[in-house]
C-alpha positions, 0 to 999 in steps of 0.5 A: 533624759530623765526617769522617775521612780526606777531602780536607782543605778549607783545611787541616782534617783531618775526622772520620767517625762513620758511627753518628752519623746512623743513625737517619735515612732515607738523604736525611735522612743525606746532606742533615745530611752535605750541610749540614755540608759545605755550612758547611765548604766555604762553599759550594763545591758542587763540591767538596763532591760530590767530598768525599761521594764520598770518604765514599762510597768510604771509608764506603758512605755512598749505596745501590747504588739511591741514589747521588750523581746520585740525592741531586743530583737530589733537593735539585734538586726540593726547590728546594736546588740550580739548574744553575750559570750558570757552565761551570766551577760546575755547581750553584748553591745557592739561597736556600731552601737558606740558609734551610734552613741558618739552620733547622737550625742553630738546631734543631741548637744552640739546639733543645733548650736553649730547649724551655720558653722563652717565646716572647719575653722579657719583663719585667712591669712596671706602666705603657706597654708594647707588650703587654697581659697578663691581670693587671689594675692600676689604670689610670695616667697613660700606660697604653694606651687600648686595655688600660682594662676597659670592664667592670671600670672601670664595676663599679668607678665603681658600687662607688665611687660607687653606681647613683644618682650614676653616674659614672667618674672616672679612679681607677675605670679599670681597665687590663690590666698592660703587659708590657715587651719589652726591644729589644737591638742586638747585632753579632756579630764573627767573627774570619776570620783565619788562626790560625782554622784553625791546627793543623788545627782548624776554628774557622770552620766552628762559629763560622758556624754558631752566627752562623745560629742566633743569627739564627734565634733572633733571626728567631723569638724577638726579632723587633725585637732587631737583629743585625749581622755583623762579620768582621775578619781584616786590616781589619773589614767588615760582612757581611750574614746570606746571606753566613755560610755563605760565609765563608772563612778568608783569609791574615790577621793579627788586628786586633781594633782594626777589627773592635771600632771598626766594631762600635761605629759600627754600635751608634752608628746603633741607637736602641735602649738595650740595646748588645752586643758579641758576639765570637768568637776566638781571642783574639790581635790581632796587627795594627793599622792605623798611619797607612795601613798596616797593622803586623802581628806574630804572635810573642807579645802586641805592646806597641804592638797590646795597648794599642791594643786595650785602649783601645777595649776602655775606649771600649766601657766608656765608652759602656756597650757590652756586650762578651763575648768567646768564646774558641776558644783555650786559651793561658794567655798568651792566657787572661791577655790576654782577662782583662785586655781584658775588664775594661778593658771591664767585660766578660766572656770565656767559655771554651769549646770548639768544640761548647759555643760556641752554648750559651754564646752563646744563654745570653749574649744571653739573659742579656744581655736580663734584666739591661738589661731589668730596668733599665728 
């Protein structure tokens, strides 16, 4: 959602289309408002009262019986808000809010594109698996005792063998077909650096909200799938899921190099076969850690930082780590670099615009688990 002609927050200018929500109840309108806010505030609660009464003076967004203290006091008893400890924060969000967050995300981007998907992705295939089917297979050295046909092995030992001679070897077992589950581990880095809100373009806000709806999906979807968050600007460091909402932009280089080498040290401690890399950005790394410090340079693409950054691109090849990056950008020279980072990865680079970004990302993961599952 965009806001038009508010307070900018770290220096967006947002847009307001006041027919976007019409066909909600008034709640239903300012809590899609509220959350949106919510993303792009990370989580200045404060504030973001102070922008909905912008919107309100601007687009009469609350009703002369219905105004802010009302909708307050409302997501108060729906257990979103608590009073602030703070004397200076006056309301607090809450953990039923995050996971509210984490829900209409979801709901928002990757709803309507896996209406018809089958709960979990699975791959048939004859043998040990961690799900029974409804097909039936001759039963194999390996098969789980608990998928052998109690009825359909004994019918077939009396075809095999007859009433008289009764008897059940092993090749008169019959067994439900496994289905096998492909297990992935995926990181997903997110680049917080300045230039993610260059120009007055919001890059951040949509970037947490398709990492909320990728946990969402993986919560519901693919509950043994494991899913870790990386965010580097200047230096890399894991995130957990309950802070997305609240992550800020920072006044920061890009060093891609730490945010790619603590990706692979978080894979290296995963048991499972199948690795990812999930990478949005802009696409420029413009600093580097050299010895302790840091070397940084935003004009143009820097020899020095470009080689070191392809290199860990071939160590993720090296160690058959999936790599895709999602560029927020457009550049051309940009463009050309992430062509050439992405081979020396054997990855791939998708291109897309801020409102296509969390269907590019579902259909990666979701490809992603086809084609290693498939290997199995």
């Amino acid at each position: 959602m965009t806001f038009d002609k508010i307070p900018k927050i770290q220096g967006i200018q947002f847009f307001y289309d006041p027919g976007y929500l019409s066909n909600k109840s008034l709640y239903d309108r300012l809590l899609e408002i509220f959350r949106a806010l919510f993303i792009a505030s990370s989580g200045q609660v404060d504030a973001l009262f102070e922008w909905m009464n912008e919107l309100d003076k601007r687009f009469n967004i609350f009703e002369p019986n219905y105004g802010l203290p009302d909708f307050i006091e409302e997501l108060k008893r729906n257990g979103y808000l608590k009073e602030g400890i703070d004397p200076e924060i006056h309301y607090s969000p809450t953990k039923k809010l995050e996971l509210d967050l984490r829900k209409n995300a979801f709901e928002s981007i990757f709803g309507k594109l896996r209406k018809g998907l089958p709960g979990k992705h699975k791959l048939k295939k004859s043998g040990i698996g961690e799900e029974a089917s409804d097909s039936l297979k001759p039963f194999e050295y390996g098969d789980l005792f608990q998928n052998i046909q109690a009825f359909e092995s004994v019918k077939n030992a009396f075809i095999n063998h007859g009433s008289k001679s009764f008897r059940i070897e092993e090749s008169d077992l019959i067994s439900k077909e496994s289905i096998h589950e492909s297990q992935c581990s995926t990181v997903l880095m997110i680049d917080i650096s300045h230039s993610m809100i260059l120009y007055g373009e919001d890059r951040i806000s949509p970037a947490k909200k398709v990492a909320l709806a990728l946990a969402e999906m993986i919560h519901r979807y693919y509950p043994k799938d494991k899913l870790d968050f990386v965010v580097f600007g200047d230096e890399a460091w894991q995130i957990e899921l309950k802070d997305i909402p609240y992550l800020e932009v920072g006044p920061y280089h890009t060093n891609t190099v730490a945010g790619l080498n603590l990706a692979l040290e978080l894979l290296n401690k995963r048991k499972s076969s199948n690795k990812h890399i999930m990478m949005i950005t802009d696409g420029k790394p413009s600093c580097i850690k050299r010895g302790k410090e840091l070397y940084k340079n935003s004009f143009g693409l820097d020899r020095f930082i470009v080689s070191r950054t392809l290199a860990v691109a071939r160590k993720c090849r090296k160690q058959k780590i999936d790599l895709t990056t999602f560029m927020v950008a457009s550049d051309p020279y940009l463009v050309e670099f992430v062509e050439h980072f992405s081979k020396e990865a054997n990855g791939k680079a998708m291109y897309t615009n801020l409102e296509g970004l969390g269907e590019h990302i579902l259909i990666n993961y979701e490809n992603n688990k086809r084609k290693n599952g498939s290997k199995r």
